[in-house]
C-alpha positions, -999 to 999 in steps of 0.1 A, spaced: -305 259 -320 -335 272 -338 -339 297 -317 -301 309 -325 -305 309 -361 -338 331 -359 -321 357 -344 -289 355 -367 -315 361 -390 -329 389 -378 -293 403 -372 -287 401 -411 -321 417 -421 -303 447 -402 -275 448 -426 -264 424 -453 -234 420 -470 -249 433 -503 -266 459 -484 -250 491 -487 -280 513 -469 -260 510 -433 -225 523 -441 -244 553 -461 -265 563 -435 -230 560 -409 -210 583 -439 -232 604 -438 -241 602 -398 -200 605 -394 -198 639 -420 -227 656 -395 -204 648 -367 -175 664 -381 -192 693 -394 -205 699 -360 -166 691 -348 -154 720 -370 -175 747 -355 -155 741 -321 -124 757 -307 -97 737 -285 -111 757 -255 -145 743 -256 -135 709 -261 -132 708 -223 -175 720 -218 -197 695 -203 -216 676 -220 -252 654 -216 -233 627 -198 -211 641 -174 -188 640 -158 -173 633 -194 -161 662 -211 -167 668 -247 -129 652 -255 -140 621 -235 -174 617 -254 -152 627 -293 -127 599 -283 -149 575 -270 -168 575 -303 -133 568 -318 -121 542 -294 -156 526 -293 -154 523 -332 -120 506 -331 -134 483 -304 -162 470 -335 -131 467 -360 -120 444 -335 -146 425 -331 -150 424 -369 -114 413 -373 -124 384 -351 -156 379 -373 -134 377 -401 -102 359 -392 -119 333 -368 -92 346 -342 -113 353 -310 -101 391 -306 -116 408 -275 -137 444 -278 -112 456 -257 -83 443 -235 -97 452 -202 -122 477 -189 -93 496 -170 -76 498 -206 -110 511 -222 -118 541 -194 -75 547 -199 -77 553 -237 -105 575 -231 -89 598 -208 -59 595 -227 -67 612 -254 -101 639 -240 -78 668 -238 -66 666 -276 -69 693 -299 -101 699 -319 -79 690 -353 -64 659 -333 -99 646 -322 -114 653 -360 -83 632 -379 -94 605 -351 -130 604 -360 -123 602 -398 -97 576 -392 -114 553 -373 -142 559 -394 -128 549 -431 -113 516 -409 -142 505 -396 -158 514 -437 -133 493 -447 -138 463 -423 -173 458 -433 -171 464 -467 -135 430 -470 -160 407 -447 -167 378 -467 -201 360 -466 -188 333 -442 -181 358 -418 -213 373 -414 -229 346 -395 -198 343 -369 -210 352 -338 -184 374 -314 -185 383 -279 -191 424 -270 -174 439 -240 -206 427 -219 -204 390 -231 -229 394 -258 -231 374 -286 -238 391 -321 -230 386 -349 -214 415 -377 -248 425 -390 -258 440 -357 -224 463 -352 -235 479 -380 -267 499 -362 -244 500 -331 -219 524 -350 -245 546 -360 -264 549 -327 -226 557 -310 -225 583 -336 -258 601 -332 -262 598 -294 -232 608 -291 -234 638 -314 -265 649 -291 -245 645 -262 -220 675 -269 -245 697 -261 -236 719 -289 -266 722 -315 -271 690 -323 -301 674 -309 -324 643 -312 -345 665 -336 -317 666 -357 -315 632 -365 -328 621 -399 -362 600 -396 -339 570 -419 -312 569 -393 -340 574 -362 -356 541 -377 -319 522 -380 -315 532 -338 -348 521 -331 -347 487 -349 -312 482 -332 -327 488 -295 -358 470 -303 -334 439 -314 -307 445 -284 -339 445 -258 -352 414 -270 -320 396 -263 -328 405 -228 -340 381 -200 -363 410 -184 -379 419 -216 -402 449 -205 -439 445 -215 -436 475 -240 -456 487 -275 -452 522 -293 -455 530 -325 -446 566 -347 -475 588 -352 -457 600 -387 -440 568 -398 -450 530 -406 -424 522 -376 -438 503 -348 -427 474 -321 -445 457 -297 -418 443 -268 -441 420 -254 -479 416 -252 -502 437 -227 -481 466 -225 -486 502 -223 -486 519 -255 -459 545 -262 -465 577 -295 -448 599 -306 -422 614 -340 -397 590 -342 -371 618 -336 -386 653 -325 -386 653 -287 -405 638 -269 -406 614 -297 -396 577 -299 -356 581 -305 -356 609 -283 -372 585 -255 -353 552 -265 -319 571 -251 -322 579 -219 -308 570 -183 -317 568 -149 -327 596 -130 -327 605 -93 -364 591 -90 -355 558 -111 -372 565 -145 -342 565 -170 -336 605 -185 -307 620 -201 -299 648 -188 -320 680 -198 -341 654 -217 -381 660 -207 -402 631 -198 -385 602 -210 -409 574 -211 -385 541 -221 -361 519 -196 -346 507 -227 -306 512 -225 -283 536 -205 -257 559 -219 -231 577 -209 -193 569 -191 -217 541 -172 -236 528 -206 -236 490 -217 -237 498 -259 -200 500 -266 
């Protein structure tokens, strides 16, 4: 029991109810992502992306469907009503393909939607519901506080992932240190906790996984650097790259039409 209530705790220091910080780093996370949207033409919304085989439709609309999924999941935080991330995994990979080939104006008024719901479901939780605990996709149990970081990872890594100017060096050092703190928090609620340290070379930001690790440095977001290294998958020799991504150091998550986030 203590144990549970520590790492509610450490859920909240993510992102209070008074705290404002997280939904103004995702506004403004959510108006790069559009701006990048606008530069695009209906033809190119088929291109590949960093995490094929998804197109960049599938990877705009799972950012969408993946942020209904939390408003779900705060809806159950909220009302007490167990409501499930989503109604099956066939259902999830069905509303993805379902709506990839959209239009690019289509696809933007979907990203701004979802985004002023999901605004809007953190902002009418009351304090009660911040320390319910509901169950992700993957049978995780989290509690509000920790969706919040989730959103704005989906929304950066998956910015990167278009392939389309937008790259880990884009993202702000603030919103770098929110993604870090989130993995850092997700890899500790893991049985096979890696025996890990790395710290920033420009920043205060550092972690230590577990003791007698090797230690990881580097930017927290200009490749190689920390956030750049913290996204990555597997690769054909078994150390975890995205593609085009060079030398990526941390098995910390996968990403992708096979990831575990959202």
């Amino acid at each position: 029991m203590q144990e549970q209530e520590q790492e509610i705790e450490a859920q909240r220091r993510l992102m209070k109810p008074t705290d404002t910080a997280g939904l103004a780093e995702i506004a403004e996370s959510t108006a790069r992502f559009v701006a990048t949207l606008t530069t695009l033409t209906d033809d190119r919304i088929g291109g590949p992306t960093l995490v094929p085989p998804w197109t960049r439709g599938h990877v705009i609309t799972h950012v969408a469907r993946a942020t209904d999924s939390l408003c779900r999941l705060l809806t159950w935080a909220r009302t007490g009503v167990e409501t499930p991330q989503y109604a099956s995994m066939e259902a999830r990979v069905a509303e993805i393909e379902a709506g990839a080939a959209r239009p690019v104006a289509a696809l933007i008024a979907d990203i701004t939607d979802t985004a002023d719901r999901f605004e809007e479901a953190v902002r009418s939780l009351p304090e009660a519901a911040w320390r319910t605990e509901v169950r992700m996709r993957t049978g995780e149990l989290r509690t509000p506080a920790s969706l919040v970081p989730t959103r704005l990872r989906e929304l950066e890594v998956h910015h990167a992932d278009l392939a389309v100017g937008y790259t880990f060096a884009d993202v702000p050092s603030a919103a770098a240190r929110w993604i870090i703190d989130d993995l850092v928090e997700a890899l500790h609620r893991r049985d096979d906790l890696p025996a890990l340290r790395f710290a920033a070379t420009d920043t205060p930001l550092s972690h230590e996984l577990a003791p007698g690790g090797p230690l990881i440095t580097g930017p927290p977001v200009r490749p190689p650097g920390l956030a750049h290294r913290t996204l990555t998958r597997h690769g054909p020799d078994g150390v975890r790259r995205r593609r085009g991504a060079p030398g990526a150091l941390l098995d910390l998550t996968t990403t992708g039409p096979d990831r575990n986030w959202t």
